[in-house]
N, C-alpha and C positions, 0 to 999 in steps of 0.2 A: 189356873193360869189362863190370863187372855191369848185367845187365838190368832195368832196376825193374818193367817189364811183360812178359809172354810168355805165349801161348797153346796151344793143339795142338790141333787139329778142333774147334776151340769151334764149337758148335752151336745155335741155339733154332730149334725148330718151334713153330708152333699150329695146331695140328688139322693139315689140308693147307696148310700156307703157311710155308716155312724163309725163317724173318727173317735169321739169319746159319748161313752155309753154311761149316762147316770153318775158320774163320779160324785162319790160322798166322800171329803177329805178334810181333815182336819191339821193343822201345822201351828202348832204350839209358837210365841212371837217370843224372840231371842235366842233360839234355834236353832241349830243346822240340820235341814230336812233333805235326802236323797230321795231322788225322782228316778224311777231306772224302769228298762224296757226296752226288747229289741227293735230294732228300725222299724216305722212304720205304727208301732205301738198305741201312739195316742199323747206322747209327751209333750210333742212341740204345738199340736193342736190345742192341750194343756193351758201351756202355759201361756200363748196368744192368746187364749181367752182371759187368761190371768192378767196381762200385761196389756187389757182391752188393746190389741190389735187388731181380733177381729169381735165379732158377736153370737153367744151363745145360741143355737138355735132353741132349748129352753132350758128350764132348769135355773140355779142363781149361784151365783160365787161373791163373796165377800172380802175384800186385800183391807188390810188395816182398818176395818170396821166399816168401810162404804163398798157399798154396791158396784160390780163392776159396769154394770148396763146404766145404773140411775146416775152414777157420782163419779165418769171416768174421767176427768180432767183431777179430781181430787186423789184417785189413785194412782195415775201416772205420777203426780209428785214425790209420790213415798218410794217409789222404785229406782233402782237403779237395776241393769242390764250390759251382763258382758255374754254376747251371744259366741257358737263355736267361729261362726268366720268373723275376725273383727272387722265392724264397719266403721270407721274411722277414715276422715276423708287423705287421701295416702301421698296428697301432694302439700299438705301442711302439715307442720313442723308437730310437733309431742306439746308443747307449750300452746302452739294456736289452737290445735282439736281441746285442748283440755278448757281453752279461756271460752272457743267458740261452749261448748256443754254448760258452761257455768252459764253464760250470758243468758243460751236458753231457758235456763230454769230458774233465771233471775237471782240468781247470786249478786248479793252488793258487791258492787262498785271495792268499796274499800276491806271486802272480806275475801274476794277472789282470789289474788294472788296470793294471799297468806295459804288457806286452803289446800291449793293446787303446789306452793311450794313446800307445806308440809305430808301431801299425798303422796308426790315424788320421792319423797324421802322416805317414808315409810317403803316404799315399793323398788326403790332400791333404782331409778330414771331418768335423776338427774342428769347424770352425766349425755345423756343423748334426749334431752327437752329442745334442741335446735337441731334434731334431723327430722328428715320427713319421714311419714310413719311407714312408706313405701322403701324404704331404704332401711327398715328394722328389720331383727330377727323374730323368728316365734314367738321367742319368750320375751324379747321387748314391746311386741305388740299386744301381749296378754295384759302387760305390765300399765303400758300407756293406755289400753282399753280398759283397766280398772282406776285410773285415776280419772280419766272422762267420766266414769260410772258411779263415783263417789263424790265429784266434787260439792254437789248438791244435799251429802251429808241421807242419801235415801235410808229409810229404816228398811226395805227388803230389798234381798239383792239375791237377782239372779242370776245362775253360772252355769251356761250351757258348755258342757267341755272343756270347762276351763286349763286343762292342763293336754290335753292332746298332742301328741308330737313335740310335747318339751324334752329334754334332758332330763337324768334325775334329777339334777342339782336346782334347776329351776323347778322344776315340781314339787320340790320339799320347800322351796324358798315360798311357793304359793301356798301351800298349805300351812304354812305356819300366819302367814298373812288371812289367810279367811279364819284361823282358830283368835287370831288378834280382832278382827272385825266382829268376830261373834261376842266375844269376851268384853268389847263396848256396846255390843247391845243390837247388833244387828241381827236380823232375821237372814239365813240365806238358806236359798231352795239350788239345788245342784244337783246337776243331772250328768252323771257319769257311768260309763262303762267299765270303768276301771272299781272291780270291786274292792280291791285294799283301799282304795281312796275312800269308797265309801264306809268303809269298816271303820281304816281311823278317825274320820273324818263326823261323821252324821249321831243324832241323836234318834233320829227316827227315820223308816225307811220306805216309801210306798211303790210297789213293782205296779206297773199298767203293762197291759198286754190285747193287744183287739179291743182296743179301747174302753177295758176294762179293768179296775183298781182288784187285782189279782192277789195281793199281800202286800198288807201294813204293819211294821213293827220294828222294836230296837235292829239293827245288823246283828246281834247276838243271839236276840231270839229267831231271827229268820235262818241262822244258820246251824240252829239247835233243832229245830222242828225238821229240816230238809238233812239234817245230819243225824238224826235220833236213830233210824237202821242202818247205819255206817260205822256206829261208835267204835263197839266191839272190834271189829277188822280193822279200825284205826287205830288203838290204841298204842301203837308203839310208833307214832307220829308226829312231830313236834308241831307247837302249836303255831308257826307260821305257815306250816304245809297244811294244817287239815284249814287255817284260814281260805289257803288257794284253793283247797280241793271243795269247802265250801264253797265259793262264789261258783265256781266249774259246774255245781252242783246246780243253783237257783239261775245261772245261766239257761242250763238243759232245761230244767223246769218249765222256763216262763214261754221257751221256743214251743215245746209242744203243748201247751195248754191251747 
């Protein structure tokens, strides 16, 4: 299987302090890949070199088969990006943020609004496409910030927090929504702290920590390895608690490594 992400000693330093150390990582394309790690970790440094926002101090990373340092105007196409705080301009309306994003990334003319009114819909926003995004709720910001993010039809999509400070009701409504995005084909990289999310959620899972790629693997292998001298004393457990008492577990882990 083609890769849609892959790295090789990706690096950033600042001055004396290596944000990300050598990461070698591989993200299988149609995918859903968990990115996880406590504050400070090395994720968001990550992924801005991912998202060429900034540049590698060395090392190379490759998004949909081009180079992020040689080909980044060709990588930024393939992306789509719904960050934790949404940036969405807060005094235009759900309809104008979404037509202004299409326009940027040159969406036809006569393919826009089709697009954007079948985005809406799938995301459940029509009903508030003429408020201003400043005048939404959490979950309608997450919501209006994923059709900005899509309308361009990106084959990787990232999802920095995407569910943080939702309800449950909307949190299940989003995850049913990226399991729908994956299932047409898209790549999505999701970096969450919420480890049932990432349990139900992900295919493959890479912990960074001191900006180093600290454990790669299914969610079930990671919690089979970090749970293997726990079993025993768990066994009369049901299998959503030992899931909690997992994550509790690769939490602890990753702090004091």
């Amino acid at each position: 299987m083609r890769n849609a992400i892959e790295t090789k000693n990706l690096t950033k330093v600042y001055k004396n302090f290596t944000a990300v150390n050598s990461l070698n990582l591989k993200v299988p394309e149609k995918s859903i890949f968990g990115l996880l790690g406590p504050n400070g970790a090395g994720k968001t440094t990550t992924i801005k070199m991912l998202t060429c926002l900034i540049q590698p101090t060395s090392g190379h990373a490759s998004v949909g088969g081009y180079d992020v340092q040689e080909n980044p105007n060709e990588v930024r196409n393939l992306l789509g990006m719904v960050p934790q705080q949404v940036s969405l301009y807060k005094d235009l309306t759900v309809q104008e943020n979404s037509e202004l994003c299409a326009d940027y990334y040159g969406v036809p003319v006569d393919e826009k609004y089709d697009r954007i009114e079948d985005l809406m819909e799938l995301v459940d926003i029509k009903y508030a496409r003429n408020k201003r995004v400043g005048q939404l709720s959490g979950g309608q910001k997450q919501k209006a910030s994923l059709v900005a993010s899509l309308v361009h039809r990106p084959e990787i999509l990232f999802l920095d927090e995407p569910t943080i400070g939702l309800d449950p009701t909307t949190k299940r409504t989003l995850w049913d929504l990226i399991r729908e995005l994956n299932d047409e084909g898209n790549t999505i990289i999701l970096c969450s702290h919420d480890m049932h999310e990432v349990d139900m959620l992900c295919d493959n899972v890479g912990i960074i920590n001191t900006g180093n790629l600290v454990a790669y693997d299914t969610p079930q292998g990671l919690k089979d390895s970090l749970l293997k001298e726990e079993k025993e004393r768990l066994l009369d457990v049901d299998e959503r608690n030992l899931i909690t008492y997992g994550a509790h577990l690769i939490l602890n882990h990753i702090r004091v490594l």
